[in-house]
Backbone as XML, in Angstrom:
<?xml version="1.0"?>
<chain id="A" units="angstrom">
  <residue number="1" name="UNK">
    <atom name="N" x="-24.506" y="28.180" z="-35.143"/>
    <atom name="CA" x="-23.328" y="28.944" z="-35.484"/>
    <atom name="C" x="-22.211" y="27.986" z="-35.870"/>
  </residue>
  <residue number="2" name="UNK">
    <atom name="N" x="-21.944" y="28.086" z="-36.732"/>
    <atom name="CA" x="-20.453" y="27.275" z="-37.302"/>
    <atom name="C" x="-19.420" y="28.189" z="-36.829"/>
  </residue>
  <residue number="3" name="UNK">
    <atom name="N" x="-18.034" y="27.414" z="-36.100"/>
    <atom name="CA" x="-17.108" y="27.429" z="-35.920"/>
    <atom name="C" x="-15.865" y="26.352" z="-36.680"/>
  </residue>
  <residue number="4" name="UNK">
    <atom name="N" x="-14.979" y="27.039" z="-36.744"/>
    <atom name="CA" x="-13.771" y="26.689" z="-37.625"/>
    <atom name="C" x="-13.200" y="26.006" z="-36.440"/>
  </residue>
  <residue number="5" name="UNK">
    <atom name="N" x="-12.547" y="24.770" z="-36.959"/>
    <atom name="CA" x="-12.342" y="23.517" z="-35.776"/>
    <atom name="C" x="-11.254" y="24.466" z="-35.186"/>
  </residue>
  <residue number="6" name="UNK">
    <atom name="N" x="-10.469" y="25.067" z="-35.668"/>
    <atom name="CA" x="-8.987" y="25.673" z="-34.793"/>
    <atom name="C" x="-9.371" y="26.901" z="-34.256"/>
  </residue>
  <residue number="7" name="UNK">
    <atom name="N" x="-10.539" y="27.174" z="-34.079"/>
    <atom name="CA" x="-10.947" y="28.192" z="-33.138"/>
    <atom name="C" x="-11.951" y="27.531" z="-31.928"/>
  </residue>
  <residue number="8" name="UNK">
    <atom name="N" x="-11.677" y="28.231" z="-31.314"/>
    <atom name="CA" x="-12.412" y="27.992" z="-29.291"/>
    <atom name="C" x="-13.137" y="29.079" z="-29.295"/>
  </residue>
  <residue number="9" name="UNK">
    <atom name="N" x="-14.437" y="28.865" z="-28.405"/>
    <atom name="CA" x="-15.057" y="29.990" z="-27.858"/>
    <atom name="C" x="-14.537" y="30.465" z="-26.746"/>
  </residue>
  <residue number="10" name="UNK">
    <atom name="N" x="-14.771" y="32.169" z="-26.373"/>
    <atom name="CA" x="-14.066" y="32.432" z="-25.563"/>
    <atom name="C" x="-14.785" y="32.628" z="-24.176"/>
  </residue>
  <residue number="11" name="UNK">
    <atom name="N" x="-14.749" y="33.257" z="-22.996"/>
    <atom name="CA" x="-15.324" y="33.271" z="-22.037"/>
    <atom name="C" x="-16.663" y="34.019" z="-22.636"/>
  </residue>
  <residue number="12" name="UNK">
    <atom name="N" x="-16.633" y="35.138" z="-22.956"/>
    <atom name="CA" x="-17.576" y="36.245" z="-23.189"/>
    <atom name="C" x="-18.355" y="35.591" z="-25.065"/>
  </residue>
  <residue number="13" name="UNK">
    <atom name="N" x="-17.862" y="34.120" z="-25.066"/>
    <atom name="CA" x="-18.409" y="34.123" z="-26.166"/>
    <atom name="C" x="-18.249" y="34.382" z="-27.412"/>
  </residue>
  <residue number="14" name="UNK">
    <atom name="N" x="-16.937" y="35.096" z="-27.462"/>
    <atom name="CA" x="-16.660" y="35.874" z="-28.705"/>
    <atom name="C" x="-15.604" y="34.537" z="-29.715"/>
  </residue>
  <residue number="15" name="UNK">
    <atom name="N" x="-15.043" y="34.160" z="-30.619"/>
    <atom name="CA" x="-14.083" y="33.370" z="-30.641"/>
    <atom name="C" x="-13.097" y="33.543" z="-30.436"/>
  </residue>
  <residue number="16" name="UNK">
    <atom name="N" x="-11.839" y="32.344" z="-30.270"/>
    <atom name="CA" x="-10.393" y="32.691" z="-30.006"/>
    <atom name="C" x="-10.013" y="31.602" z="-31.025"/>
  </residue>
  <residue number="17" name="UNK">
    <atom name="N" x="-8.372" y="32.254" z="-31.523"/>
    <atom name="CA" x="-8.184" y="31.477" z="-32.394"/>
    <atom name="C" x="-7.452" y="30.679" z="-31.697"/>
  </residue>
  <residue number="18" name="UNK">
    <atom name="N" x="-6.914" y="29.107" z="-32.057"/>
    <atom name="CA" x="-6.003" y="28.238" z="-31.597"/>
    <atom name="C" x="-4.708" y="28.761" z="-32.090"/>
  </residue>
  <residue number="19" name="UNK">
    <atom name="N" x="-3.485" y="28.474" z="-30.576"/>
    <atom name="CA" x="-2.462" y="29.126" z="-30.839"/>
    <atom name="C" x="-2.163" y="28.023" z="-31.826"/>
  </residue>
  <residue number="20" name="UNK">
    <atom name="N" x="-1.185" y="29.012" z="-32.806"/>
    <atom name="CA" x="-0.633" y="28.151" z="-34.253"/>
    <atom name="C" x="0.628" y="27.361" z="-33.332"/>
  </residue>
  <residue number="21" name="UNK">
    <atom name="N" x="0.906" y="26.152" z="-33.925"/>
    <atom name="CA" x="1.970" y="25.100" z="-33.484"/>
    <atom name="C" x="3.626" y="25.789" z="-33.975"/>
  </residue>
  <residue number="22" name="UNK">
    <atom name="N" x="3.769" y="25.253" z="-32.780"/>
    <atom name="CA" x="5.242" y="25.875" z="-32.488"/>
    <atom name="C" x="5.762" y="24.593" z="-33.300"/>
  </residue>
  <residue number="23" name="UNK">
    <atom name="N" x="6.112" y="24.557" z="-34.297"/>
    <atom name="CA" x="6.762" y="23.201" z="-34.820"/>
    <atom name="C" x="8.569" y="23.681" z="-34.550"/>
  </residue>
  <residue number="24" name="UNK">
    <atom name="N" x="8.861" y="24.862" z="-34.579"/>
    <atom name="CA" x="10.510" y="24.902" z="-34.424"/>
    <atom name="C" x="11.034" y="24.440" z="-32.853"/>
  </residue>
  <residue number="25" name="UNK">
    <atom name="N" x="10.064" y="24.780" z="-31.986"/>
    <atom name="CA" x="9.985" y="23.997" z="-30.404"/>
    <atom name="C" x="9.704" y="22.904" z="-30.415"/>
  </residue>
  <residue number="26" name="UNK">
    <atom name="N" x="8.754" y="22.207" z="-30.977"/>
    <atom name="CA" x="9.072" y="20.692" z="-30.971"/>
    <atom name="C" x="10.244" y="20.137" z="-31.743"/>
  </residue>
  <residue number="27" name="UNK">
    <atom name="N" x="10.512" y="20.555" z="-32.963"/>
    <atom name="CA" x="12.130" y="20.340" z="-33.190"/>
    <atom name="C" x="13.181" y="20.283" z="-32.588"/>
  </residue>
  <residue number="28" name="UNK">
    <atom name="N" x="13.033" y="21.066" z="-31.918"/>
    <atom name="CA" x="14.207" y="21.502" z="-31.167"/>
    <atom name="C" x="14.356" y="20.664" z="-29.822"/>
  </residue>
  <residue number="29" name="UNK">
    <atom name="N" x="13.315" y="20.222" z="-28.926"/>
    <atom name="CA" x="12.673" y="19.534" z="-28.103"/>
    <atom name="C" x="13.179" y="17.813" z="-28.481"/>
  </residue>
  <residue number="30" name="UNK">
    <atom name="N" x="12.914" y="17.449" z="-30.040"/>
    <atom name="CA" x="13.566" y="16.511" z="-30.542"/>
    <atom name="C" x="14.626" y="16.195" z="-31.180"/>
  </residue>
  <residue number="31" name="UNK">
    <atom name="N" x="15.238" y="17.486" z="-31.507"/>
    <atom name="CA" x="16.670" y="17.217" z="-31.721"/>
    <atom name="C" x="17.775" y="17.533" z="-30.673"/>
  </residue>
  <residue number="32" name="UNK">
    <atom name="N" x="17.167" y="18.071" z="-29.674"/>
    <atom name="CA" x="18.092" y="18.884" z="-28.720"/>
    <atom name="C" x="19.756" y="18.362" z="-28.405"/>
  </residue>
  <residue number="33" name="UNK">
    <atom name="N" x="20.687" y="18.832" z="-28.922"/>
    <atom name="CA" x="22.145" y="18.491" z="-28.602"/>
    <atom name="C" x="22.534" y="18.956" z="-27.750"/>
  </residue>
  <residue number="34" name="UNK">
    <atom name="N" x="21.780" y="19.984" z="-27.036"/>
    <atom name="CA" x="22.376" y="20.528" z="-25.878"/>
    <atom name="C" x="21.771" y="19.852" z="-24.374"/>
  </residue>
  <residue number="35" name="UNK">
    <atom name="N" x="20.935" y="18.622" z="-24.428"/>
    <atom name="CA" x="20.776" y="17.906" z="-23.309"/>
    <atom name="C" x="19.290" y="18.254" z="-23.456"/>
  </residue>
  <residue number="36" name="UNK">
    <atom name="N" x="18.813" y="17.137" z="-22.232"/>
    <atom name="CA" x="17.640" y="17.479" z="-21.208"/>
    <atom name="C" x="17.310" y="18.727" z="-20.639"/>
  </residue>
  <residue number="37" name="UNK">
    <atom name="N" x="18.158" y="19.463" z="-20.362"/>
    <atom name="CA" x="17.896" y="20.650" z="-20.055"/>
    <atom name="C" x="17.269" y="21.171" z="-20.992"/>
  </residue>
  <residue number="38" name="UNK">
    <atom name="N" x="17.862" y="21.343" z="-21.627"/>
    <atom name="CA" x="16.854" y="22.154" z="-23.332"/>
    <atom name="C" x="15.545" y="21.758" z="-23.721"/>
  </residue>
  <residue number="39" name="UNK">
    <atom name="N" x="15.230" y="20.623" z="-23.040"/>
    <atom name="CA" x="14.305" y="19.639" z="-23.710"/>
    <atom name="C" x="13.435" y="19.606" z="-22.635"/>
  </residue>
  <residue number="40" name="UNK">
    <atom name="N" x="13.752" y="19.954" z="-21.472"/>
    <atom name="CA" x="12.810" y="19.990" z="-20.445"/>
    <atom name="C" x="12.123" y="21.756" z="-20.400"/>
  </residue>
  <residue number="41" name="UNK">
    <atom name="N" x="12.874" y="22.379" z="-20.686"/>
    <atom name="CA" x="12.914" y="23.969" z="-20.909"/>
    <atom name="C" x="11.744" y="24.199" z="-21.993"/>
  </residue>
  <residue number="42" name="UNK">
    <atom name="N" x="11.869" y="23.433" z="-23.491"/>
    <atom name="CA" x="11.069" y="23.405" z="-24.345"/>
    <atom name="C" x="9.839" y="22.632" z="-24.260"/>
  </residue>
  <residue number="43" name="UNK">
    <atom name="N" x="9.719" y="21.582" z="-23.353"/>
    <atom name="CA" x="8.450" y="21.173" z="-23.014"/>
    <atom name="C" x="7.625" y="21.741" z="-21.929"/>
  </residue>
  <residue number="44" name="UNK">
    <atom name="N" x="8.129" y="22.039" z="-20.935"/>
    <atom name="CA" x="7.828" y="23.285" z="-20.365"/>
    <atom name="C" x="6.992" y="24.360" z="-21.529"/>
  </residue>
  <residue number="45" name="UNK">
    <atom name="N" x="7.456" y="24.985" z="-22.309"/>
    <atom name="CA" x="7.165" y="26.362" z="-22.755"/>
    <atom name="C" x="5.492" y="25.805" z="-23.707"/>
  </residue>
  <residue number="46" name="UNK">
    <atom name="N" x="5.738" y="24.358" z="-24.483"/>
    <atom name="CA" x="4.877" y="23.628" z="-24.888"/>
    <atom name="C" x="3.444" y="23.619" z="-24.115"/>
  </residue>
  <residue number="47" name="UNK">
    <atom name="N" x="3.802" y="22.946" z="-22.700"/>
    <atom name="CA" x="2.757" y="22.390" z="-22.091"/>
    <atom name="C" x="2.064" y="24.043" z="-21.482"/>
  </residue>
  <residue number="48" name="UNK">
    <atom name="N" x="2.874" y="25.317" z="-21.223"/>
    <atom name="CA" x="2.039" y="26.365" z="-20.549"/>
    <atom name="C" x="1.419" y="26.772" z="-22.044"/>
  </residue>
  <residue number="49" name="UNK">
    <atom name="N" x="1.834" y="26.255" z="-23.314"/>
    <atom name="CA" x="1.486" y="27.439" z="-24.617"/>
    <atom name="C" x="-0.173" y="26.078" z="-25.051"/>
  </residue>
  <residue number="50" name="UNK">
    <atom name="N" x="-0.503" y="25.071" z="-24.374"/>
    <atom name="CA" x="-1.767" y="24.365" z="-25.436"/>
    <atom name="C" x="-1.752" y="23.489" z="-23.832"/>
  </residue>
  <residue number="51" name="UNK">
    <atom name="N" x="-1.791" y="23.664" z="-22.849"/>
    <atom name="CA" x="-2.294" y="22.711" z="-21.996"/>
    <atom name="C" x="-3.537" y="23.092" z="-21.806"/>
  </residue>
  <residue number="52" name="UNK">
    <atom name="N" x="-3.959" y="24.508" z="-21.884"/>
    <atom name="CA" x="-5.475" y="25.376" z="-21.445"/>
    <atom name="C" x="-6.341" y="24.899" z="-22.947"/>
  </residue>
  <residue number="53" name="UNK">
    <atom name="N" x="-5.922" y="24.909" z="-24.286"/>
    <atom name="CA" x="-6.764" y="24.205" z="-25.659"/>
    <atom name="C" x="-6.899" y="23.373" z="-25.186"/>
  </residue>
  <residue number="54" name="UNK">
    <atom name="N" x="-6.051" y="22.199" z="-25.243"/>
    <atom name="CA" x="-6.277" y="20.579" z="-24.885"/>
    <atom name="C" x="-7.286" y="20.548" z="-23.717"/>
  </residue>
  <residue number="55" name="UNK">
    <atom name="N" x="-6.860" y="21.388" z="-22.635"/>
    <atom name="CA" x="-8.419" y="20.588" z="-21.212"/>
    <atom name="C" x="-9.375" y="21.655" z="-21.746"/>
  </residue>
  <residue number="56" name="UNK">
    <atom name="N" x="-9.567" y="22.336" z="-22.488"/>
    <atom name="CA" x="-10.345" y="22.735" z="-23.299"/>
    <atom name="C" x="-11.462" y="21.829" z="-24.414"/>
  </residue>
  <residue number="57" name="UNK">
    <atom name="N" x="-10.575" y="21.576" z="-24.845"/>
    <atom name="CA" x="-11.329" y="20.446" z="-25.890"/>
    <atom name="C" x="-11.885" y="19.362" z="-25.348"/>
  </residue>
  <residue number="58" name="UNK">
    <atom name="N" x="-11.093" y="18.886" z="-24.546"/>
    <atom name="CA" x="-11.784" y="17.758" z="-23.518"/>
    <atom name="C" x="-12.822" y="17.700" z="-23.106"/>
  </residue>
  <residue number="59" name="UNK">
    <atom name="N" x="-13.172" y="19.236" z="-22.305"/>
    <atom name="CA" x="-13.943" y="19.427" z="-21.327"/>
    <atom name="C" x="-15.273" y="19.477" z="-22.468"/>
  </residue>
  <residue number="60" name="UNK">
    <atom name="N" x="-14.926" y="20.086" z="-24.014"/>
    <atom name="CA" x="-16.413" y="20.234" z="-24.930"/>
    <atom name="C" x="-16.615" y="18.789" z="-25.414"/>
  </residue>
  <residue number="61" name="UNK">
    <atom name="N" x="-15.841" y="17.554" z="-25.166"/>
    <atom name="CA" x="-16.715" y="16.439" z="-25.233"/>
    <atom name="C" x="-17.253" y="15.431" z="-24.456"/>
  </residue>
  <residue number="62" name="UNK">
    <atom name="N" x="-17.585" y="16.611" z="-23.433"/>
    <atom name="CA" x="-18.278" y="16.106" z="-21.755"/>
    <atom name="C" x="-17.758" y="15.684" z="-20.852"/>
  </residue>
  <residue number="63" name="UNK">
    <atom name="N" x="-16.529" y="15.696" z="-20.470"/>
    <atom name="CA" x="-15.816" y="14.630" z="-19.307"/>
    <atom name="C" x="-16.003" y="15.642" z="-18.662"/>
  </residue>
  <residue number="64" name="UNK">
    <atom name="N" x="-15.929" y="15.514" z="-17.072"/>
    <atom name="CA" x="-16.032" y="16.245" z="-16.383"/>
    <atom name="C" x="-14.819" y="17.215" z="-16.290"/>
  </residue>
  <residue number="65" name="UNK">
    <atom name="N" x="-14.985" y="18.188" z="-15.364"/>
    <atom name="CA" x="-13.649" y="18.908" z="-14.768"/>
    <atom name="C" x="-12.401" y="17.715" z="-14.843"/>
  </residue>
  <residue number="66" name="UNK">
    <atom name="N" x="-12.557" y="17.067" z="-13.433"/>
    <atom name="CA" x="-11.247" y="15.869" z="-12.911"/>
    <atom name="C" x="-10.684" y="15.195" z="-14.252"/>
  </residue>
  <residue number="67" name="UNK">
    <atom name="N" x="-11.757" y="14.615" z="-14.690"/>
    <atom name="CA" x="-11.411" y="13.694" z="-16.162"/>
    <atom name="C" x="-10.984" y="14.381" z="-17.337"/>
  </residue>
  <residue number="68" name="UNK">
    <atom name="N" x="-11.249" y="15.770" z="-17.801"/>
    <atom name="CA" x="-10.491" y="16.629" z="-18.250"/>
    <atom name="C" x="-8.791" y="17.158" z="-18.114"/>
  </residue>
  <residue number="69" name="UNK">
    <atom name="N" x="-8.886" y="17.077" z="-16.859"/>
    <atom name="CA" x="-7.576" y="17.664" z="-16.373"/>
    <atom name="C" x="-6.654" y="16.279" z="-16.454"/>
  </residue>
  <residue number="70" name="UNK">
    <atom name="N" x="-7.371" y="15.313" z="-15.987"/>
    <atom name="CA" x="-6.421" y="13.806" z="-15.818"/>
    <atom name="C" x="-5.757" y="13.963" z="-17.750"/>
  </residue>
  <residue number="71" name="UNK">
    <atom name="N" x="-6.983" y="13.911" z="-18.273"/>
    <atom name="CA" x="-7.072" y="13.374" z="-19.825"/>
    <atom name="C" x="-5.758" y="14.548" z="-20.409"/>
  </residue>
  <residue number="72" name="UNK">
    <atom name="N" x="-5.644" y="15.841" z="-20.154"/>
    <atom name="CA" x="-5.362" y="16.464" z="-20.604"/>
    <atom name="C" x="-3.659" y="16.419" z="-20.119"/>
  </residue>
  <residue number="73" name="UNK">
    <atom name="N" x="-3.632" y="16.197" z="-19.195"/>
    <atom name="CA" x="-2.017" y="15.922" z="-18.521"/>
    <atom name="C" x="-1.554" y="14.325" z="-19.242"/>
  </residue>
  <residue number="74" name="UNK">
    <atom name="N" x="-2.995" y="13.294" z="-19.662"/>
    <atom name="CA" x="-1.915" y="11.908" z="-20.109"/>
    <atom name="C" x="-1.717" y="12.434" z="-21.470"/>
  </residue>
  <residue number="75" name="UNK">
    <atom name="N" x="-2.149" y="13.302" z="-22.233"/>
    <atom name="CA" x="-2.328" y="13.607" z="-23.689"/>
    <atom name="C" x="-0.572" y="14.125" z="-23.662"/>
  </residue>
  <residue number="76" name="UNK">
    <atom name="N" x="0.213" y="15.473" z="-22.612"/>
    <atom name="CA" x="1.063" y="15.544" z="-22.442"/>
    <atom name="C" x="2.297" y="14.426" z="-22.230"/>
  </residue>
  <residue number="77" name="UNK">
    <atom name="N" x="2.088" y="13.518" z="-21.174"/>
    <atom name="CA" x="2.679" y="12.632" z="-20.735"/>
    <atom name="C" x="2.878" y="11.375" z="-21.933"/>
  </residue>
  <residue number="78" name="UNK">
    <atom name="N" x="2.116" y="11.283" z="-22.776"/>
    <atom name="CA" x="2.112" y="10.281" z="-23.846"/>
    <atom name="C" x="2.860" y="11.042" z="-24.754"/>
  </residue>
  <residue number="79" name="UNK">
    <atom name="N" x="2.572" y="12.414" z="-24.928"/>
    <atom name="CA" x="3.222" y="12.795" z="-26.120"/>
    <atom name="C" x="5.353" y="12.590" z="-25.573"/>
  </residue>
  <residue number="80" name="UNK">
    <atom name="N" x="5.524" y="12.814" z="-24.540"/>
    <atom name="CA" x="6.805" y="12.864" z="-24.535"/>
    <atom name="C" x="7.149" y="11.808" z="-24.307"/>
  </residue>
  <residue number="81" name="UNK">
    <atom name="N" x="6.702" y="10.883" z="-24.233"/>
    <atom name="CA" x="6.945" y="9.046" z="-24.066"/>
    <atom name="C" x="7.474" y="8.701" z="-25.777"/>
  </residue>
  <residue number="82" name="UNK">
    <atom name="N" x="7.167" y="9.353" z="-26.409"/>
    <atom name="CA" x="7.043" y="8.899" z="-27.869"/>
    <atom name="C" x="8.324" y="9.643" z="-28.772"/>
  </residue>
</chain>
């Protein structure tokens, strides 16, 4: 069965599509004039909207559970370092 890379299988098997990228939240996340607050608020909303894709994807190129979840939190943690 071919799958389209921006789709996931779902529990029952059926597909799911990948949520489309919030690019006006990461903007905003990187331009934020209204402080850290805003920027912690918007990474927040980031990490609950693609943290479940990302240890998702992980987990389909074999790492275990632990190494998934580690991998999937430095993928976060790197991205806001940058």
């Amino acid at each position: 069965m071919t799958v389209n890379s921006n789709v996931s299988i779902g529990r029952a098997g059926e597909p799911r599509a990948f949520v489309t990228t919030r690019w006006s939240l990461i903007l905003s996340a990187a331009n934020s004039e209204s402080g850290e607050q805003e920027a912690c608020t918007v990474l927040d909303e980031l990490c609950r909207t693609y943290w479940r894709p990302v240890f998702s994807f992980v987990c389909r190129r074999g790492y275990s559970m632990q190494d998934a979840q580690d991998l999937a939190q430095d993928f976060f943690c790197e991205d806001t370092e940058t």
